[in-house]
N, C-alpha and C positions, 0 to 999 in steps of 0.2 A: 504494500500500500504506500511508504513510504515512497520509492522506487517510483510509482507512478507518480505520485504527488511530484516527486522532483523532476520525473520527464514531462510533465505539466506545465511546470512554471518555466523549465529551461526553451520548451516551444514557444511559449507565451512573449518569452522576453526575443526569443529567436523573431517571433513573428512582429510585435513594436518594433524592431531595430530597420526591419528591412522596413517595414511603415512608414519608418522616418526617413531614412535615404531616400524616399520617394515621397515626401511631403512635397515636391517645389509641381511636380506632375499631380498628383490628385490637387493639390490648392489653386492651380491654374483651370482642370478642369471643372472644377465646380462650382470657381468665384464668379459672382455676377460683378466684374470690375465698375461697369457703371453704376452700381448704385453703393460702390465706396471712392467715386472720383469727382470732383466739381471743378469745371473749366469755371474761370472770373477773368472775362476782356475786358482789359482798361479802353481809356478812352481811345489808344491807338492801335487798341486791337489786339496789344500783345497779351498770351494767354496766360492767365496767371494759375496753375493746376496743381490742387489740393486734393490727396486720396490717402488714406490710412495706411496703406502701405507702399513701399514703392514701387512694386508691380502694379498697383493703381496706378499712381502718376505716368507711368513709362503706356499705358494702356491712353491715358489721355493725353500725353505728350503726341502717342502718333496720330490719335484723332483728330488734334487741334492743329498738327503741321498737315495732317490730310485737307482737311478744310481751309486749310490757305493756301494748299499749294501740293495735290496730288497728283500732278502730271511729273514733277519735277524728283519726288521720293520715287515714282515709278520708272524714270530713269537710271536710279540706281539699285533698283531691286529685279528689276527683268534681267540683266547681263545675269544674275546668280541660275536663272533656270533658262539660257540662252535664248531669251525672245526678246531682245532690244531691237534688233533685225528686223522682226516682225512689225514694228513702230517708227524706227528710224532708218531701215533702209543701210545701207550701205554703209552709213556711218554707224549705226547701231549695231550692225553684226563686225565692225571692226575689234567693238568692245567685247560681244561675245567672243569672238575668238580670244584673243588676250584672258580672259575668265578659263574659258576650255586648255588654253597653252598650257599656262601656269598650274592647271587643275587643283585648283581652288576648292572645288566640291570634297576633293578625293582626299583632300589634306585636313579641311574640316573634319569632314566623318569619321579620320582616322585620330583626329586630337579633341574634338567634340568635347568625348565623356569624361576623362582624363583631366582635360586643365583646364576647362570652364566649370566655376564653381559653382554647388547650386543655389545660393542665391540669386547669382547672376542668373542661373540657368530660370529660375522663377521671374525676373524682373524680365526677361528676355520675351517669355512666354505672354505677360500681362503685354509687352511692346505690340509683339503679334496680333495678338488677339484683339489691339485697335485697332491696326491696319485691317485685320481680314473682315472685322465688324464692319469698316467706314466703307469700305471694298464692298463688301455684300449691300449695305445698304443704297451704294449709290454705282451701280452698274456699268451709267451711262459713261463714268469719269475712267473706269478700267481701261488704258488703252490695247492690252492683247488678250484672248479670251485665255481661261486657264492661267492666267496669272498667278491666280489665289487661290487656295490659301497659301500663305506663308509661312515659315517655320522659324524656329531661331537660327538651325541651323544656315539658311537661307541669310536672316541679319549677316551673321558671323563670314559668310562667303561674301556679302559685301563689303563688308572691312578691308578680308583677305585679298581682294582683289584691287580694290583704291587703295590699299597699303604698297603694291607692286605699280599702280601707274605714279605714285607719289615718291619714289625712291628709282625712279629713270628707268624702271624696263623698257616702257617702250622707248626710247630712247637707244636701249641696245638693240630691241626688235627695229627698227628703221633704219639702222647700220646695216643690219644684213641683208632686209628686205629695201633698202634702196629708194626710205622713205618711206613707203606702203603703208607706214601707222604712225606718220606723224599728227595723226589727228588726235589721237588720246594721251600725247606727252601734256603733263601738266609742270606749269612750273609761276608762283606768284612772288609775291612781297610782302610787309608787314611793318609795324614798327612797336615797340613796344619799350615803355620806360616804369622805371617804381622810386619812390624817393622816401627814406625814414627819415626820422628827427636830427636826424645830422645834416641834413638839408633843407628839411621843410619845416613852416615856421607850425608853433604852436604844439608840438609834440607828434605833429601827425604822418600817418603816413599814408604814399599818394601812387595809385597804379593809372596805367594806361593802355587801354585793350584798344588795339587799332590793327586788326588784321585787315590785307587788301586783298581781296577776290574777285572773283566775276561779279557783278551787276545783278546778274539773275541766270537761271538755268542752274546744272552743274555747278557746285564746288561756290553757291552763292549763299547766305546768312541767315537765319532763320533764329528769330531772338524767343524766349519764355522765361520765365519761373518755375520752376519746379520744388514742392514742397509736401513732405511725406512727412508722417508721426512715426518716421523708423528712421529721423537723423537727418532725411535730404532737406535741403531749403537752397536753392541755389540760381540764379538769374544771370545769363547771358546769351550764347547763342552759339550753336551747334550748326551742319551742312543739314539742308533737307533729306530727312529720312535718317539721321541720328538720331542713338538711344539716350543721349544723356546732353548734361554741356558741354562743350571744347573748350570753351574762352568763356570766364567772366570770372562772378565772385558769387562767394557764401557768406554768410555774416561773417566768416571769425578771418577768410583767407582768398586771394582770389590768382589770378595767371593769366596770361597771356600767351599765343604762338607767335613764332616767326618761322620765315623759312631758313633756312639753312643751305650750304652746300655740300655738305660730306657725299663721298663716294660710296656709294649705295649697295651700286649692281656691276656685274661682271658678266663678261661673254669668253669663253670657252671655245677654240677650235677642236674641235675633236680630230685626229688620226683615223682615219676610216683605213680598214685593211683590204686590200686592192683583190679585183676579184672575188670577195665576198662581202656581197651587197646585203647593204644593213647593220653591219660588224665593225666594233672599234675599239682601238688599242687601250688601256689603262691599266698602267702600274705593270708592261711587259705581258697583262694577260689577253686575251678576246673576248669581247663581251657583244652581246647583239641590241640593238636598237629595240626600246618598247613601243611599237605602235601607237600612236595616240590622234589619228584623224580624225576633223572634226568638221562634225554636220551642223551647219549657219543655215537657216532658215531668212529669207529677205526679202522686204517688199519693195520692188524697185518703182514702182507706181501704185495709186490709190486705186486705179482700175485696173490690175494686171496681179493675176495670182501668185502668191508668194511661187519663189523658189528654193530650191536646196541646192547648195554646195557644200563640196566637201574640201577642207583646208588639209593637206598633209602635215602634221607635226609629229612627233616624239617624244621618248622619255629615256633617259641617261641614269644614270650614276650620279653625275652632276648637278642633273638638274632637269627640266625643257628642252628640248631641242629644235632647232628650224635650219631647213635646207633651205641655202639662199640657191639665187639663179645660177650661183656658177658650179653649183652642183657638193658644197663642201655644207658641212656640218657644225653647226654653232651650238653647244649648250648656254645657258643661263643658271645663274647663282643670284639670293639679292637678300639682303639684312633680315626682311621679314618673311621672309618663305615659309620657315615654319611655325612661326606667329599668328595665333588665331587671339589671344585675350588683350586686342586694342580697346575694342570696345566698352571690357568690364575696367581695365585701369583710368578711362576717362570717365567714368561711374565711380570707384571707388575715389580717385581724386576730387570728384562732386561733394563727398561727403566728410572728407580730409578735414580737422578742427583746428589743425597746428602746425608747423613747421617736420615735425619727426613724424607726425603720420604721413604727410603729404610726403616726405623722402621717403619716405617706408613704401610705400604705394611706385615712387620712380624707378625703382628698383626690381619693378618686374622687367623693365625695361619691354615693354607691350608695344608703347607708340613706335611708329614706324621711323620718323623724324620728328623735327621742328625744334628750333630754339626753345625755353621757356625765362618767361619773367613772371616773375613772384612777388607775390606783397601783403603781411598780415596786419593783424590788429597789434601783434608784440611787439613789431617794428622790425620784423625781420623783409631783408629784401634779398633776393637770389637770381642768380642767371647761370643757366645750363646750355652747350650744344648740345643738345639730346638728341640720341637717334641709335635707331640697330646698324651699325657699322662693324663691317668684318673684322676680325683680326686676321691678316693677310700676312703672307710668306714676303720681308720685304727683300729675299732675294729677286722675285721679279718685279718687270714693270705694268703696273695695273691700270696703265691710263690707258691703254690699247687691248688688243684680243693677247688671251694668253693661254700656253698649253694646254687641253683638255687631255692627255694622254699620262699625266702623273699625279699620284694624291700627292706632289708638294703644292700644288696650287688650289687643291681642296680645303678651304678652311671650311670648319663647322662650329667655330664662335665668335659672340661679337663682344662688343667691350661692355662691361660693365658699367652702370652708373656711375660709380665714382672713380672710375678711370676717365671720365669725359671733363672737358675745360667747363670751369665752373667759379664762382664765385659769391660770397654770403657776405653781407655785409661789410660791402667795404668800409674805410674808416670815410672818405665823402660823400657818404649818405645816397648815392645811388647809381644803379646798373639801369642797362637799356641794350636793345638790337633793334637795326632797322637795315636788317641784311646785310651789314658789315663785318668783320671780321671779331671771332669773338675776344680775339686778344684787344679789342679795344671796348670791352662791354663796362668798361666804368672810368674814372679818371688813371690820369697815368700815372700816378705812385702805387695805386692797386692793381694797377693792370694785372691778366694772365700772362706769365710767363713764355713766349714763343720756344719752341724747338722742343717742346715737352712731350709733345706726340709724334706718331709716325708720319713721314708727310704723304702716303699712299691713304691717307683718312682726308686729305683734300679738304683743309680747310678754307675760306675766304680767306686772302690777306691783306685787305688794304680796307678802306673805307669809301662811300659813297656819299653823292650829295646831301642825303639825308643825317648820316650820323656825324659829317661834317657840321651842316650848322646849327643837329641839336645841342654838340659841345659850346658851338659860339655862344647860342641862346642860355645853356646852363653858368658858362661863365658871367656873360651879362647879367642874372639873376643871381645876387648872392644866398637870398632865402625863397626857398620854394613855397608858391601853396595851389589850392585847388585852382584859380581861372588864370595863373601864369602858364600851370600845367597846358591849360587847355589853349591858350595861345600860340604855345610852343607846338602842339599838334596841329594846329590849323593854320602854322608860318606856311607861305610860298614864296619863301625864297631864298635862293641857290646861296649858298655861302662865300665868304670872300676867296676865298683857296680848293685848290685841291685837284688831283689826279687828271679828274674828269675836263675839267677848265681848263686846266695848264693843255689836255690835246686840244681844244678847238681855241687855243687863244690864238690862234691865225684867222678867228673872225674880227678880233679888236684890231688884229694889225691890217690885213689886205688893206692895198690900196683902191679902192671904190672908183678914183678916176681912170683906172683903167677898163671899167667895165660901164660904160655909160649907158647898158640896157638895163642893169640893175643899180644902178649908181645910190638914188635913194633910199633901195632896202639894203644895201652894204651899208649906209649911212647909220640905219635906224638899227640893225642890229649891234654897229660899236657901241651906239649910244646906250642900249641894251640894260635896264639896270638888274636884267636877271630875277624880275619878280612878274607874277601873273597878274599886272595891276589890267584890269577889264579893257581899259582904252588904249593899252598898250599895242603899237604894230611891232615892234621889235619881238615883242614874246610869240604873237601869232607867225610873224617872218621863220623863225627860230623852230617851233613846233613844226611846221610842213617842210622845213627844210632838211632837220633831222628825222623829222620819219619818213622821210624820203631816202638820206643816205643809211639809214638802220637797215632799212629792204634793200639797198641795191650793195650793202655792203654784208648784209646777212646775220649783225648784228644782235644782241640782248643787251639785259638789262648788266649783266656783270659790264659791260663798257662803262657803268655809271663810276665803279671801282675803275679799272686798267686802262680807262681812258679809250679813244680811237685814233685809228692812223690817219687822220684829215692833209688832204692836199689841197692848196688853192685850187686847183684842177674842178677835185672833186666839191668844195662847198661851193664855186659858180654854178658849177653845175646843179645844185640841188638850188642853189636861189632862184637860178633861172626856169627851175620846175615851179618852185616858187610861185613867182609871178606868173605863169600860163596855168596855174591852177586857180590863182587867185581872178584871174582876170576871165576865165573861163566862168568859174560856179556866181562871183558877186560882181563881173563888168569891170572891179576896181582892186587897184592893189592896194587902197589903203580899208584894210578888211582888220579894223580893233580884235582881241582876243576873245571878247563878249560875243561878237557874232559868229565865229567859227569854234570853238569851244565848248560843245554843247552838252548837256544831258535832256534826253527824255523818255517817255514812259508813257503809253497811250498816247493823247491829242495832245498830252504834256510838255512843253520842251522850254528849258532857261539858260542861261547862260553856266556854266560849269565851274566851279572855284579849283583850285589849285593847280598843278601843274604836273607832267611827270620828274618824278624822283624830286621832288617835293616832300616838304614833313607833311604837306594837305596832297596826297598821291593819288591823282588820277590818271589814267590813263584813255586815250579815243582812238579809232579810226576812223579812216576818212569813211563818209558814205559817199557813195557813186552818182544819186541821184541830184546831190544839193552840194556834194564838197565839204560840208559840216564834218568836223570832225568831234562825231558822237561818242561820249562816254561809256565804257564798257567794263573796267577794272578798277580799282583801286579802294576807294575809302568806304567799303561797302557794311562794314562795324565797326563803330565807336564807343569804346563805354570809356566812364574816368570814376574812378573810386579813391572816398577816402574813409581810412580808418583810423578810430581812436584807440585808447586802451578799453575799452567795450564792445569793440567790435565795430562794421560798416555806419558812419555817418550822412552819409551822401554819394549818393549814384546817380551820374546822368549818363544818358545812350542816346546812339543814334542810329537808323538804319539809311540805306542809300533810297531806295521808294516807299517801303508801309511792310505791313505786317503779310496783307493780303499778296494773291498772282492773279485775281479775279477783276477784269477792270470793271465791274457795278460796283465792287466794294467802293468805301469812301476810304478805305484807309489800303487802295490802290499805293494811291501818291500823297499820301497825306504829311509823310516824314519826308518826303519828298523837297517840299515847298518849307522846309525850313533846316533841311541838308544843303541847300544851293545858297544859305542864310551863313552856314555853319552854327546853326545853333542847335540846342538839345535838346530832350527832354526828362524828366526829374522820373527816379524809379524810387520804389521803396518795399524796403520788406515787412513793412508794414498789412498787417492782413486787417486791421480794423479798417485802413485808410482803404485797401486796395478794394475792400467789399463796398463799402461805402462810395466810393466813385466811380463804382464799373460801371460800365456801359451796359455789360449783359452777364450775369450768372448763369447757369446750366448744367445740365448731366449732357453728358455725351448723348447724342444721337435728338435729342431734345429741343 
């Protein structure tokens, strides 16, 4: 009797145990999420989401970015089950392939169980289960049939795969394919500063969230609140179709991205063994290619039935594989391949109260890249190049293709956290990046030490227009506070020195009377005072002529650092495009910066503040129809926080159009018309204020 009683209890506690390892699946399937979630839209729409647990919030988080903007998440969640193709056609199934290359599915399902935790794995489930809900409820917005439902594993395969185009694969897929996927290379800007009591007046301390992305579509801002009775409370703004925030603040601590340059990704020749096709050398043994072709589905017309193609690719030892045209064998390697928990570390960072949690959480080392700047309530202020960066063999050279035929050039670890260039608290009270080199992330008695790492990790080394004259602007202000800060972000203009100036200072010198078909805009660009003032023609001169010789000379934004090779040759010649550009779209060449510097958005359209590589960073190209040079990147989040010894005092944000992508909404363009002001608008975590002046309370679906 005894005997049984104890095979009793030991079943009993056997059968709780597994009960509980599978709490995050039964409490996903049985919770009615909406009726423990409440969306509150302030007056700009942005949604402020309260649910008991965070798998609530994360359930209204994706209801609330669906409802502003479900074309634009369904962009990044169709590549996970290859039907982009089926929506966008030829560009779309580019990115499926990339998704199928890299086999992003296959790498999930194999690390899934294993190293996504289950809370995650619950918070993940509640994410879903908005999407599939706002999905189901609203049909018409589905752009491919079978879309849905979604899964987490699905989330996790969209990370997996924007983690590989955000770390330059394609960049090495277009070397071998000879361009063919230059369309999915992403690559932006940022700036980002934090300043403690050793700089700023009154005890406080001061962050600044100013990531620069797209305008809209892909890889553009999407702002909330997020606040759970299980720790979350957190406000800023994440890409559409994100589980948590990237960039903002929490009461006690908040962060900022930039981008970075470290060397990411690797390409691989393989040794193909002659006469047996498919077979290739490594480490002296033969090994055979893994088949990995893949079936694209693609709508080349609205009226013409999809198609199927099949793409030939592989799978190595190495890595991916892609036969280029001339018949040779490329693998790929890249920092995050085997990285699926991005997602959970910018969630656990959401809920970080302090300095050593928030390190504690870096240290999974998840994200894929990006700079960080940090700033608490203790007065702690930090700057990291973070990112999964190989540890590489520095016997070879890694800026080019290198032996696929030997494990010396298989590396399978990346650097650690606190192997990476870093900085806490200097003694002059603050760090910043704004795509310069990290050795210059705070003043120069603090500085990072150069020659400390390997230089196959490819850092930036110099500095750009921007971290140029935020130094001038910080020396000009001996004490920092909250609307200096924000001055300093909204300056346009270029600094007195540096890299970049010194190569085109063959605009101040040319002699003008030698060219008397441009004679007055050589004139007006010496006089040039280097600022986006609206009625300036020097800056409009300036803008069409350099993004004239960027394209004909094939240029980016690193020339902001290393400067260009300008020839009087060459800037006549882009003047004199110049002027037959100007004189074409407006009849006149004297076209002020106000008229061709544009932003708009529906029947919207104003004059556009800043300039590029500006602290106020916009970016345009020309349109074809009118010659306006429309805005399309840059200052597309703004937030400025300060905090006390209590924690957040004052938040204001900004977005580049509204909260909405619907133009009947009012808050289309409503941030719009006082983005083009440079001015703000006031946030607060305040939940008495935030109820009291919503606009609209609700439950999902309601």
């Amino acid at each position: 009797m005894t005997q049984n009683r104890l095979f009793f209890s030991n079943s009993t506690t056997l059968t709780l145990f597994l009960f509980l390892l599978n709490v995050p699946s039964i409490f996903s399937q049985n919770r009615n999420y909406k009726e423990h979630v409440t969306i509150v839209r302030d007056e700009w729409g942005v949604p402020h989401i309260y649910g008991e647990k965070d798998a609530d919030v994360a359930y209204g988080l994706a209801w609330a970015n669906a409802e502003d903007d479900f074309a634009t998440m369904q962009e990044s969640l169709l590549p996970t089950k290859g039907l982009l193709g089926q929506w966008k056609g030829k560009d779309g199934a580019t990115i499926d392939f990339v998704v199928g290359l890299i086999n992003s599915r296959e790498k999930v399902d194999a690390l899934y169980d294993s190293q996504i935790s289950p809370e995650f794995k619950m918070y993940l489930e509640g994410y879903c289960a908005g999407v599939n809900d706002y999905a189901a409820s609203h049909p018409k917005e589905v752009k491919v049939k079978n879309a849905f439902p979604i899964t987490p594993k699905d989330v996790i395969i969209t990370f997996h795969y924007i983690s590989a185009l955000i770390t330059a694969v394609p960049d090495q897929l277009k070397s071998v394919m000879n361009g063919k996927y230059d369309s999915v290379s992403v690559t932006f800007a940022s700036n980002a500063f934090a300043f403690n009591p050793l700089k700023a007046n009154d005890g406080k301390t001061l962050l600044t969230v100013n990531p620069h992305m797209r305008f809209e579509g892909w890889f553009s801002w999407y702002e909330a609140h997020l606040v759970s009775e299980e720790g979350m409370d957190i406000m800023g703004a994440l890409f559409h179709g994100g589980t948590s925030i990237f960039v903002g603040t929490n009461k006690n601590l908040g962060w900022t991205h930039t981008w970075n340059k470290y060397d990411m990704a690797d390409t691989y020749k393989l040794k193909m063994i002659p006469n047996k096709k498919g077979w290739y050398e490594y480490d002296g043994k033969e090994y055979q290619l893994e088949k990995n072709d893949i079936k694209l589905k693609v709508k080349l017309k609205p009226w013409l039935p999809k198609i199927t193609v099949k793409r030939e690719a592989y799978k190595s030892i190495l890595g991916p594989v892609l036969k280029s045209p001339s018949k040779e064998y490329y693998a790929f390697r890249w920092g995050a391949m085997d990285e699926v928990r991005t997602p959970e570390q910018w969630w656990r960072m959401n809920k970080a109260t302090n300095f050593d949690e928030y390190y504690k959480i870096l240290e999974m080392n998840a994200l894929p890249r990006f700079n960080i700047v940090y700033a608490d309530k203790e007065s702690n202020i930090f700057f990291i190049d973070n990112g999964r960066v190989p540890k590489r063999n520095a016997d070879f050279d890694w800026k080019g293709v290198v032996p696929g035929n030997t494990s010396a050039t298989m590396w399978t670890e990346v650097y650690k956290t606190d192997e990476l260039p870093q900085v806490k608290n200097p003694d002059c009270g603050y760090v910043f990046n704004t795509n310069n080199t990290p050795y210059s992330a705070t003043c120069d008695e603090d500085r990072i030490a150069p020659g400390t790492w390997d230089p196959h990790m490819n850092f930036r080394m110099g500095d750009n227009n921007r971290s140029l004259r935020f130094m001038e602007l910080v020396e000009e202000n001996e004490r920092m506070d909250f609307e200096i800060m924000k001055r300093i972000k909204f300056d346009s203009q270029y600094p007195k020195d540096g890299k970049f100036l010194r190569s085109i200072s063959l605009m101040k010198e040319i002699d003008e009377k030698k060219y008397p078909d441009i004679q007055s805009m050589l004139k007006e660009m010496k006089s040039w005072d280097r600022t986006s003032n609206p009625e300036s023609l020097g800056a409009t001169y300036f803008l069409v002529s350099f993004d004239y010789l960027f394209n004909l000379m094939k240029l980016d934004v690193e020339c902001f650092i290393d400067g260009i090779p300008l020839t009087e040759e060459k800037l006549v010649e882009a003047v004199r495009h110049t002027k037959k550009h100007l004189e074409k779209h407006f009849n006149t060449i004297n076209v002020p910066l106000k008229t061709i510097f544009r932003i708009a958005r529906g029947n919207e359209e104003y004059a556009m503040p800043g300039y590029p590589d500006a602290l106020a960073a916009n970016y345009a190209k020309p349109r074809e129809s009118d010659g306006k040079f429309m805005g399309n990147l840059g200052d597309t989040y703004t937030m400025f926080v300060q905090y006390g010894k209590n924690g957040v005092e004052r938040v204001e944000s900004l977005v580049n159009f509204g909260s909405s992508s619907h133009p009947e909404s009012k808050h289309y363009t409503d941030q719009l018309k006082i983005w083009v002001k440079q001015k703000t608008k006031v946030m607060t975590f305040d939940k008495e204020q935030i109820f009291k002046n919503a606009e609209k309370v609700y439950k999902p679906g309601n």
